[in-house]
N, C-alpha and C positions, 0 to 999 in steps of 0.2 A: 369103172373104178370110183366114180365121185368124188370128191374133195380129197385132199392128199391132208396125211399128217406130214412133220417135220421130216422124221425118219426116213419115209416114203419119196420126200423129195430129194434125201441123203441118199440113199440108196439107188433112185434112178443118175445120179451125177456121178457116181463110184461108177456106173456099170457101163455109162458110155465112153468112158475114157475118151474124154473129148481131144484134141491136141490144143495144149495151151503150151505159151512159152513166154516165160519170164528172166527177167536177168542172168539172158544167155543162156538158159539151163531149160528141156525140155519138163514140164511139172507129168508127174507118173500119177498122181491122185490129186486132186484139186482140193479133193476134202478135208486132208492131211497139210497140205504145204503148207507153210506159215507164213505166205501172201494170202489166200485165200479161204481158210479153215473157218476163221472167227468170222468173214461175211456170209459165208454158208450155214454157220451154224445160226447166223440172226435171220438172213433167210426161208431158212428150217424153222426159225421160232415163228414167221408169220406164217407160218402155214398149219405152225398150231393152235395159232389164234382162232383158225377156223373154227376150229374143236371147242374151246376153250367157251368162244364165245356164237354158238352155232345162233341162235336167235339173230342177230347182227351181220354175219359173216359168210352165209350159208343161204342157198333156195334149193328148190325141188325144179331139175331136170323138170323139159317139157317132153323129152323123146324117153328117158331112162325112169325117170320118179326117184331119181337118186338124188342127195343133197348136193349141191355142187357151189363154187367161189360165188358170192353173190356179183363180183366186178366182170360178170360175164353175162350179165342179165340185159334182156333184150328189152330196154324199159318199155311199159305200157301204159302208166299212168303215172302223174306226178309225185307218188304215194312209193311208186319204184325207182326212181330219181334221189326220194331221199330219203331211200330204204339206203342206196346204192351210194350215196353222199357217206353213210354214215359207217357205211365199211370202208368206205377211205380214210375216214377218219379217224378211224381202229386202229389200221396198219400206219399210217402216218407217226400216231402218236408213239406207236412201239420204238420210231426211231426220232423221234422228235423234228418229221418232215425229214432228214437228213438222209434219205435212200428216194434217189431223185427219178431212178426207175424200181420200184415197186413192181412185183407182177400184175398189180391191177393195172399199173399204166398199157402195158399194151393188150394186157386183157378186154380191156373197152373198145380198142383198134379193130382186134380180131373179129368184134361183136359186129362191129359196123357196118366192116368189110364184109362179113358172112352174112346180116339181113340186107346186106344194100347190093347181095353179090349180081344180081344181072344188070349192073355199071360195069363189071368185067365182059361182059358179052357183046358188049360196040363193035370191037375191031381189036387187031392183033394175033388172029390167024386161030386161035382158038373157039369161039365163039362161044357157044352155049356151056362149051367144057369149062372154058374161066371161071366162068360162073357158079359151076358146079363145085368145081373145085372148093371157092372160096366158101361157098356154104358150109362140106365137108367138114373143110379145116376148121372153121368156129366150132363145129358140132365136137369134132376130134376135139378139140384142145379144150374144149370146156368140161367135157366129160373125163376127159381123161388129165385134168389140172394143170396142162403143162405147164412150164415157165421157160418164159420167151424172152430173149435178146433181140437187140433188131440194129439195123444199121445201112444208113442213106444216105452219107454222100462223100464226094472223089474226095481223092486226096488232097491237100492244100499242094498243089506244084507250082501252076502259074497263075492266079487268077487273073488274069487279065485276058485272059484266051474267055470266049463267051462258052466255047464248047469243046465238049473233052475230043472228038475228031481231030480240034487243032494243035491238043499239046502236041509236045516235041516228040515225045512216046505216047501213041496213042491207042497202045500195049495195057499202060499204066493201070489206069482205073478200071475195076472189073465192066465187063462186056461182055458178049454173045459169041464167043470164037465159033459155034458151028451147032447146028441141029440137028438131031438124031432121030430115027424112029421109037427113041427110050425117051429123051427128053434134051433137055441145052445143054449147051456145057459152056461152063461160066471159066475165066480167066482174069486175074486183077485183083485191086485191093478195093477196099471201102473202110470208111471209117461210120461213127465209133463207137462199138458196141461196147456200152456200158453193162455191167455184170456177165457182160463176154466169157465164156469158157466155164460158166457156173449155172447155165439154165438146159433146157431139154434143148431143147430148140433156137433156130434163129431168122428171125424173118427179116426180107432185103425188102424193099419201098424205098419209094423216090421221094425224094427231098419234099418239107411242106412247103416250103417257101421258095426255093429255088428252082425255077423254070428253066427247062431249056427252050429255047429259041429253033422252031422248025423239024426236020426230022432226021437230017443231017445225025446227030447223036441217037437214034435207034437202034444202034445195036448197045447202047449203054441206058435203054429202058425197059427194065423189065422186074415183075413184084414175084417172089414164091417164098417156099418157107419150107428150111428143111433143116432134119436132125444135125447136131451139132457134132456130131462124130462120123460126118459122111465124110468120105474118103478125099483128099484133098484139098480140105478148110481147117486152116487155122488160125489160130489165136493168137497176135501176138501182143502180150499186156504191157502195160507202159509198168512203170517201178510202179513196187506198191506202197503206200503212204501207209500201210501195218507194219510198222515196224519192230514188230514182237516184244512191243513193252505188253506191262500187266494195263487191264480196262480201265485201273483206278488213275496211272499217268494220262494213259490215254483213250480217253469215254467215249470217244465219236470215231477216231482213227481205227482204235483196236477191236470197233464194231462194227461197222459200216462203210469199209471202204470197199464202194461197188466194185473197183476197178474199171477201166475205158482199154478197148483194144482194136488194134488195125486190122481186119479183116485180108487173110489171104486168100483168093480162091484158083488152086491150080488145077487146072481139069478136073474145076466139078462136076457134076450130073447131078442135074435137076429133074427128077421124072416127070413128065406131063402132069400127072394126077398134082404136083405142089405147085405148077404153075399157074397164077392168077393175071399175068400181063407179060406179053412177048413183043419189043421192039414197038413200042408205042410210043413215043413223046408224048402224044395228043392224052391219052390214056393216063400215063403219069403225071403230066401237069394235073389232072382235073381229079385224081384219084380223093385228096383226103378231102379238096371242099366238097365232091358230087356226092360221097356215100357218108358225110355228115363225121366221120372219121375225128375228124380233126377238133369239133365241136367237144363229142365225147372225151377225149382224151386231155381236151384243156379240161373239161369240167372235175376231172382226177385230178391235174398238176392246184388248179383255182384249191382245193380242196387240201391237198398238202401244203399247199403256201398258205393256206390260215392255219394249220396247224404247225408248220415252221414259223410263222411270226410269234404266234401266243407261245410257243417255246424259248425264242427269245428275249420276248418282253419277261417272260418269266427273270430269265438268266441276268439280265439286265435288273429288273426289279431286287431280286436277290443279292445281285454285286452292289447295289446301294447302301439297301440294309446292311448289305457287312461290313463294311467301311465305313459308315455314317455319315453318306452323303447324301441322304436323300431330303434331306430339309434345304436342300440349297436351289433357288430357284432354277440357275440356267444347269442344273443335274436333272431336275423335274421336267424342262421343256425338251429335254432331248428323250427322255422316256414319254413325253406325250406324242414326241413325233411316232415311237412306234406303236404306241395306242392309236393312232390317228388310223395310218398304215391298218392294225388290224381291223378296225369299224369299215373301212375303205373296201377292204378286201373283202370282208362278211358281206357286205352290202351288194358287192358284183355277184358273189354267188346266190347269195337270197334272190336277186333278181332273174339272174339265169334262169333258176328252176322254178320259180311263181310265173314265169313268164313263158315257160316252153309251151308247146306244141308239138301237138305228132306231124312226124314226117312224112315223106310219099313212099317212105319203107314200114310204115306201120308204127315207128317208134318215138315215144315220148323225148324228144330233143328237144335242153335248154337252149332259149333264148343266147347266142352267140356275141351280141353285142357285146353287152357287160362282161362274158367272159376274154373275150379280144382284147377290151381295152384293160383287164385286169394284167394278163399275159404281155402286154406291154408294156405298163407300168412296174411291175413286181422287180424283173431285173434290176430295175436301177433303184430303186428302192429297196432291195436286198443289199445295195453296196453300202449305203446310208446308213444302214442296221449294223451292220460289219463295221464299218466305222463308229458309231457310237458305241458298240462292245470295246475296242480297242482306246477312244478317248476317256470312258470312263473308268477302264482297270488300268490306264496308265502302268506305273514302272512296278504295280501288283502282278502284270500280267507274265513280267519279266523275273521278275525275283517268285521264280515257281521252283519247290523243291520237290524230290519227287517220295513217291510211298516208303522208299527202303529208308531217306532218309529218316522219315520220321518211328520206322522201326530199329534204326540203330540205337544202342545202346551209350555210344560215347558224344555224337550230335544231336541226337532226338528230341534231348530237352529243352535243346536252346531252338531248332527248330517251329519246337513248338509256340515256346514263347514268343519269337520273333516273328510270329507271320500272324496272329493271333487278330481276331476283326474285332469290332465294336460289342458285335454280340453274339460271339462265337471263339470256337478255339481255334487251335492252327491249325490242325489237320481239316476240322470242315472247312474253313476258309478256302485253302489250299485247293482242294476237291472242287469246291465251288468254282473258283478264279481257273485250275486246268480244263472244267468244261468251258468256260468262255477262250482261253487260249486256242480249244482244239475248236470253235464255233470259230475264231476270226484271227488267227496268227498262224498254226499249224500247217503244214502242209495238206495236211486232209483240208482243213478252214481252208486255204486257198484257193483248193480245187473249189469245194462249193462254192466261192463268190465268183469264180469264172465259169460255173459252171451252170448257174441261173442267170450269169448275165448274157450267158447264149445259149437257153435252154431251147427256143425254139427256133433262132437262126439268130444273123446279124441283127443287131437290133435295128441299124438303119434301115435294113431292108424289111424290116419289119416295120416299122412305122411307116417307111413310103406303103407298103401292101395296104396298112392301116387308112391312111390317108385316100390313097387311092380305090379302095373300095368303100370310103364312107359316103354316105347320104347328103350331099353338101347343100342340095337345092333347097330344102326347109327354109335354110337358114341363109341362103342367100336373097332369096323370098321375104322373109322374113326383113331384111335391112332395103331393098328396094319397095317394098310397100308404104315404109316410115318414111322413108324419101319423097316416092309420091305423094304421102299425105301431107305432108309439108310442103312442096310445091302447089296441093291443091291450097292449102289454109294461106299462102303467098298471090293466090292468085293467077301464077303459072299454068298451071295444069289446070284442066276446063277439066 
């Protein structure tokens, strides 16, 4: 097939009748419902971008000679890094960063997974086949465009139990109930598949950051990826933050809300041929650092948060000009904080990829430090953004009328005039100040600040990983040398 237009991506979600279930009510078309239509159909627009902009968006198959997503590229040289940089930064823009899985994000995963696949052939009863397996599936899903959901870890129940053997139900979280000569069969939930019940597919992986401790939890470790309308998986979505207003109240809501759902899985079957990991702890824990996985896939997210920042600074920049605050100094130091922010953030990915190296899978892999410590920082420096959207538009953000008003006939006028900025009318004003509402007050806005402040796990336990796997000796070296050399210049030290 090679590259999917929109239609084509509309067309395969009509046809799987996935099981999706929202506000009580089972959804009969996902592409129709008016929870899900307008994320589909923006969706549907990135995949016409492919089209639109083929030079940028698009490579030639190494198995087929067909043009296929270029975020599926097995990079080779640093030339395909930031070929592949730059179709991030296509679709990113389409939604101004604000579609926080993009199908290139697990598109990258897949790549990984399938050139790093004899990591799957260690151990877990499969052997050579995992392996195979996981080749396959990149080959399948690149040529054939899929779009993938994915979803890794338990439920929130007890956390204080270290392992899911010890909840109280330990039923709960999807597991291994029994193995067949067809394949597993899964029982439980997982959470949280984000654009859940709107992609082809959906792939299960264990957590990047969360270890289980020994093997005790093996029958709650296992990776495979299978169609989203296989027969006892469902979807169940949280409310949706679309709330069937027109795009112009709401420009981010009425666009892009991925939706997040709990995964059910009641007697599924897994066929052998989807499975890439069976009842491994050891396997799981090592999966996304060993096959570089996890590198790749920051380098997508590094890549949307520069282009979520410059979109904000924008928003911000513009909310000054409209109001005619921008000559006031402490208005300027809080838009230099997110100029700061964006140079910060450019700087970790320029270095990433000036700095990669090919791997011992053949593939050009950026430099992980600088992208680490960006993926660190970014969350909490996403909140600080949110927060200066919110202190600069003040009680402009509140006093928001909406489109009908300014088309009625009997308030329109006074609308107009009352909302009216420095150097602009009401209506644009209006427009301007509901995207920064729906950027940092909105219910959609709210999801996104909690939802890159846990993009890649807890942040603590993110920062201890950080810590704990950084290179301390330099620099500890570094402070006992000056030491010594001071006890020699005292005389001390011979």
């Amino acid at each position: 097939m090679g590259a999917r237009t929109g239609k084509e991506y509309i067309d395969g979600i009509k046809k799987r009748k996935t099981e999706v279930w929202i506000h009580g009510e089972k959804v009969e078309d996902v592409t129709t419902h008016p929870a899900f239509k307008n994320v589909v159909e923006s969706v549907a627009g990135l995949y016409d971008l492919q089209h639109e902009k083929p030079e940028k968006m698009l490579y030639t198959s190494p198995t087929s000679g067909k043009k296929v997503g270029l975020s599926f590229i097995a990079p080779k040289t640093k030339e395909d890094l930031f070929k592949r940089r730059e179709m991030h930064t296509e679709w990113a823009t389409f939604s101004g960063g604000m579609m926080g899985r993009s199908p290139d994000y697990l598109n990258t995963s897949i790549m990984a997974f399938g050139t790093a696949s004899q990591f799957f052939a260690q151990e877990g009863g499969g052997s050579d086949q995992f392996a195979k397996n996981a080749a396959k599936y990149y080959e399948y899903a690149r040529e054939n465009d899929i779009s993938l959901t994915h979803t890794l870890i338990h439920p929130q129940v007890n956390r204080s139990m270290l392992t899911q053997s010890e909840q109280k139900d330990p039923f709960l979280s999807a597991r291994i109930t029994r193995k067949t000569q067809d394949g597993i069969v899964v029982n439980g939930c997982r959470l949280l598949a984000t654009l859940g019940g709107i992609t082809d597919e959906l792939v299960v992986f264990p957590s990047t950051i969360n270890r289980t401790p020994g093997t005790i939890d093996d029958p709650f470790a296992f990776a495979f990826a299978i169609p989203n309308n296989t027969p006892g998986l469902k979807f169940l979505s949280r409310e949706s933050f679309d709330y069937g207003k027109n795009k112009w109240d709401h420009p981010l809501g009425g666009r892009f809300d991925e939706s997040d759902a709990i995964i059910s899985f009641e007697d599924v079957l897994v066929p052998w041929e989807r499975v890439f990991v069976c009842e491994s702890t050891n396997i799981c824990n090592r999966t996304y650092a060993e096959t570089n996985a996890v590198i790749h896939m920051t380098h997508q997210v590094i890549c949307k948060n520069v282009v979520k920042t410059e979109f904000i600074l924008g928003v911000v920049i513009s909310m000054m000009e409209a109001i005619g605050i921008d000559q006031f100094m402490h208005v300027k130091e809080k838009a230099s904080e997110i100029m700061v922010i964006l140079e910060v953030m450019r700087s970790h990915l320029y270095k990433s990829e000036h700095n990669a190296k090919i791997d011992q899978y053949g593939n050009m892999t950026p430099d992980f430090e600088p992208l680490n410590a960006a993926r660190n920082w970014f969350p909490k420096m996403y909140q600080r953004m949110n927060e200066i959207i919110k202190i600069l538009g003040a009680s402009g953000l509140m006093a928001l009328p909406t489109e009908a008003d300014f088309s009625n006939t009997d308030v329109g006028p006074l609308v107009h005039r009352y909302t009216q900025g420095a150097n602009m009318n009401g209506e644009e004003k209006v427009q301007l100040f509901r995207l920064a509402w729906d950027i940092s007050i909105s219910a959609f806005g709210n999801r996104q600040a909690l939802y890159e402040y846990y993009f890649f796990g807890d942040p603590v336990r993110m920062s201890n990983a950080y810590y704990d796997g950084f290179d301390k000796k330099p620099y500890k070296d570094m402070v006992t040398n000056f030491l010594n050399k001071a006890k020699k210049e005292a005389g001390i030290l011979s």
